[in-house]
C-alpha positions, 0 to 999 in steps of 0.5 A: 500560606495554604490559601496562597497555594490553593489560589495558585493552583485554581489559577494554573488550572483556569490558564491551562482551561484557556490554553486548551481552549484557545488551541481547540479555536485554532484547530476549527479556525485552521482549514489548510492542508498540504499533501505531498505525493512521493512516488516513482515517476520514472521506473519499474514502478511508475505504472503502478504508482506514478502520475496515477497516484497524484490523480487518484490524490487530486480526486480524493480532494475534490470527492471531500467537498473540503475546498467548497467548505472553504478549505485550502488544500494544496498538492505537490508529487516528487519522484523518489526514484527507488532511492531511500536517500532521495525519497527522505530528502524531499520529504525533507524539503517538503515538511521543513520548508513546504510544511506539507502535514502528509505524504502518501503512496511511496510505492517502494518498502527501502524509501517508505521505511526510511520516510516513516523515521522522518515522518514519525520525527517530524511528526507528520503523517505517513500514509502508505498506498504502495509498499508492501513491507510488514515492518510498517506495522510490526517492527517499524511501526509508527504512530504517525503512520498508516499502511493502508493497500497491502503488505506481504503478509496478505499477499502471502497468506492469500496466494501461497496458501491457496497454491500448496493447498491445490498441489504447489507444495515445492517452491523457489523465489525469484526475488527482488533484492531490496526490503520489499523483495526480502519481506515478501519471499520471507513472509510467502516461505512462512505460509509455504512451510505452515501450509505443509510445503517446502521451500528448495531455493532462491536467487535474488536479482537487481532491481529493474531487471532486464534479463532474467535467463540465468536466474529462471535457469536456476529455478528451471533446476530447481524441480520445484512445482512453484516458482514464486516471484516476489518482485514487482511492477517491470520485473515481474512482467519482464520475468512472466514473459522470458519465463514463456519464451523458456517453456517453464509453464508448459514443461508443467512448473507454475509461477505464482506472482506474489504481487502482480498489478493490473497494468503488469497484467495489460502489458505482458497480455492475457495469452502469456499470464492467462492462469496466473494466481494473484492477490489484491484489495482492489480491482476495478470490476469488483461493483457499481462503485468501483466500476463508476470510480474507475470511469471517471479515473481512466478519462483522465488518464493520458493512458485511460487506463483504470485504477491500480490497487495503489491509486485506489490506497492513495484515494482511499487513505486520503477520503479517510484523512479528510474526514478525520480532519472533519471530525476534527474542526480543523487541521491541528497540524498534529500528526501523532494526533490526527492518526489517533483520530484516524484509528478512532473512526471507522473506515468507508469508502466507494473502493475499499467499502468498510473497515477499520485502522488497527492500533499499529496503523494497519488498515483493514479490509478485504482480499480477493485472490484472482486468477487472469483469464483466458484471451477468449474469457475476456470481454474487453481491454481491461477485463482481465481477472476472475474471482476465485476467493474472499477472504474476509478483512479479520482474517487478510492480514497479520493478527494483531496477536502476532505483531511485534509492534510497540505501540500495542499494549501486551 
C-alpha cells in the first residue's frame, strides 16, 4: 500500500514537471501581443493624452525591435470620453472579444480607477500614463497595475512645498470635482499644512469649464497668497487666462498650477503664464535623448508638437513592457505574472532614464519643478520651461512606508 502511495506520488510530480514544462513552451512559442490605447479624444484632456498617446504607443512598438524579432503585436485606441462608464465598457470590449493583454494611458483618475477593477478582475494589465490619483498605489492598488508618469502626491510634494517655503503660506483651491481633482487638492492641503502653511477655502467647478469668474471671485475674497488650481488640460488654461484678464496676479496673489502641461503652457502663451511653478517627470529639452525622441515624435504629429509627460509615460511603460516580455520567452497572457516581472526588472529608458517599479506598482524616477519663462527668455515656440529644482526618484513620491496598499507585506 505504501509503495502504491509513493509510486502515486512520483507520478503527480512528474505530470505537474510536463505540465510546467509544456506551459514554459507556450510562453516562449506565443509572440503576440494586443494593446489598447484608451484615452480622451475629444475633451479637455485630448492634448495631453489624445492622438499623441497612440503615437507615443506606436513608437514604443517600433523602438522594441519586437515585430522584426517575429513578433505580432496589434494597436487599438478608443475615446473614454471622461466617462467611467465608457472607459470600462471598451476596455470590456477589448479584453473579452479583442483579447487585448494591456491598456495604457486612461488620462482621467474617475475612468482609471474603474479600469483598474476590471483589469485586476480580468487579470490583464493596467499601465497608467495619465491619471493622476494616488489610490492607484494606495487604496486601490492592483497587482496587475502600474502607474507610471505622475500622481498628486509628486505633484504636491514638489510644487506645494517649494511655493510655502518661498512665502505662499495661505492658500485656496480651485479644483475639478471629480477623483482627480479631490486627490489632488487633498494631497497638495497635506504638504500646505506640513510645510507650516494654511489652507483658507475651496470651491469646486465642473469639469470642462468654460467661465471661471465666479469661482476666482471666490478666491479673489479669500486673501490668500496662493491660489492652487488642482485641475487640468482646458480647465487649467481656461482658469490661468480669465485669472489675467481679472488682475488676481498683478493685485500680488500667485496661482500656483497643480499640474500644468506643456501644450497648457503653448495655449495660454508665455505673456499670461510667464512665472508659473509647475511639476513634471518629463519634459522635451531635459537632454540629447529626449530632445532626439521629442524630434521624430513632432514630425509625426498633425500639430508638430513635442511630447507631454503622458506621451512620454505611455512610451515609457510600454518599452518596459516590452522588455519584460523578453525576459519572458513570450506573452503568457498572465497579467498578475507579468507585472511581477515587471517589479523584478529595473526600469531605463531615453525619456525617464533609470528607475524602478515598487511593490505597489508605482514606477519611480525623478521630478523637475519649473517655472515658465519670460516671452524674452525663450528662444523658440516650444522652448517655454527653466529648471528650478530636482528632486530625486526616492524621494518624488509617496514612501513606500506610508501606503495603504495591501499588497506590501507590513
Amino acid at each position: 500500500m505504501q509503495i502504491t502511495v509513493r509510486r502515486a506520488v512520483i507520478a503527480m510530480a512528474s505530470t505537474a514537471i510536463i505540465v510546467f514544462a509544456t506551459a514554459s513552451a507556450a510562453d516562449a512559442q506565443d509572440k503576440t501581443v494586443k494593446i489598447g490605447v484608451l484615452t480622451d479624444q475629444s475633451g479637455p484632456y485630448q492634448d495631453l493624452g489624445g492622438s499623441g498617446s497612440t503615437l507615443a504607443a506606436e513608437m514604443a512598438i517600433e523602438d522594441s525591435g519586437l515585430r522584426a524579432k517575429g513578433w505580432k503585436i496589434d494597436l487599438y485606441s478608443g475615446d473614454h470620453q471622461n466617462k467611467p462608464d465608457i472607459g470600462v465598457n471598451i476596455a470590456r470590449n477589448w479584453i473579452d472579444n479583442e483579447k487585448v493583454d494591456v491598456i495604457a494611458d486612461i488620462n482621467n483618475s474617475g475612468v482609471a480607477l474603474a479600469v483598474n477593477n476590471l483589469t485586476r478582475d480580468k487579470n490583464a494589465i493596467h499601465l497608467n500614463s495619465g491619471a493622476a490619483s494616488t489610490d492607484l498605489t494606495n487604496a486601490q492598488c492592483s497587482p496587475n497595475t502600474v502607474h507610471w508618469t505622475y500622481d498628486t502626491y509628486m505633484l504636491a510634494n514638489s510644487t506645494a512645498q517649494a511655493l510655502v517655503k518661498s512665502g505662499g503660506d495661505s492658500w485656496f483651491f480651485l479644483t475639478a470635482d471629480y477623483a482627480f481633482g479631490a486627490a489632488l487638492e487633498r494631497d497638495a492641503s497635506a504638504v500646505v499644512k506640513s510645510s507650516g502653511g494654511k489652507v483658507l477655502g475651496n470651491v469646486k467647478h465642473p469639469l470642462n469649464t468654460a467661465d471661471f469668474s465666479s469661482f476666482l471671485l471666490q478666491a479673489q475674497a479669500s486673501k490668500a497668497k496662493v491660489i492652487g488650481l488642482a485641475n487640468a488640460g482646458g480647465d487649467t488654461s481656461a482658469a490661468v487666462k480669465q485669472a489675467a484678464e481679472f488682475g488676481i496676479v498683478r493685485a500680488g496673489q500667485k496661482l500656483a498650477a497643480m499640474l500644468l502641461f506643456v501644450t497648457d503652457v503653448k495655449a495660454i502663451g508665455l505673456e499670461t503664464a510667464q512665472g508659473l511653478n509647475l511639476t513634471e517627470t518629463f519634459y522635451w529639452d531635459l537632454n540629447d535623448q529626449t530632445r532626439a525622441f521629442s524630434k521624430r515624435f513632432a514630425e509625426r504629429m498633425k500639430t508638430k508638437s513635442p511630447p507631454t509627460m503622458t506621451h512620454a509615460g505611455v512610451y515609457g511603460s510600454l518599452i518596459h513592457y516590452f522588455k519584460t516580455l523578453e525576459a519572458l520567452g513570450g506573452n503568457p497572457h498572465d497579467g498578475a505574472r507579468v507585472v511581477a516581472k515587471m517589479k523584478e526588472i529595473k526600469t531605463d529608458d531615453p525619456l525617464f532614464g533609470e528607475g524602478l517599479i515598487e511593490a505597489n506598482g508605482r514606477a519611480i524616477h525623478p521630478a523637475y519643478l519649473f517655472e515658465v519663462k519670460k516671452p524674452s527668455e525663450s528662444k523658440g515656440p516650444w522652448d517655454l520651461y527653466k529648471l528650478v529644482a530636482t528632486t530625486p526618484a526616492d524621494q518624488a513620491f509617496l514612501p513606500l512606508a506610508r501606503s495603504t496598499c495591501a499588497l506590501l507585506k507590513k
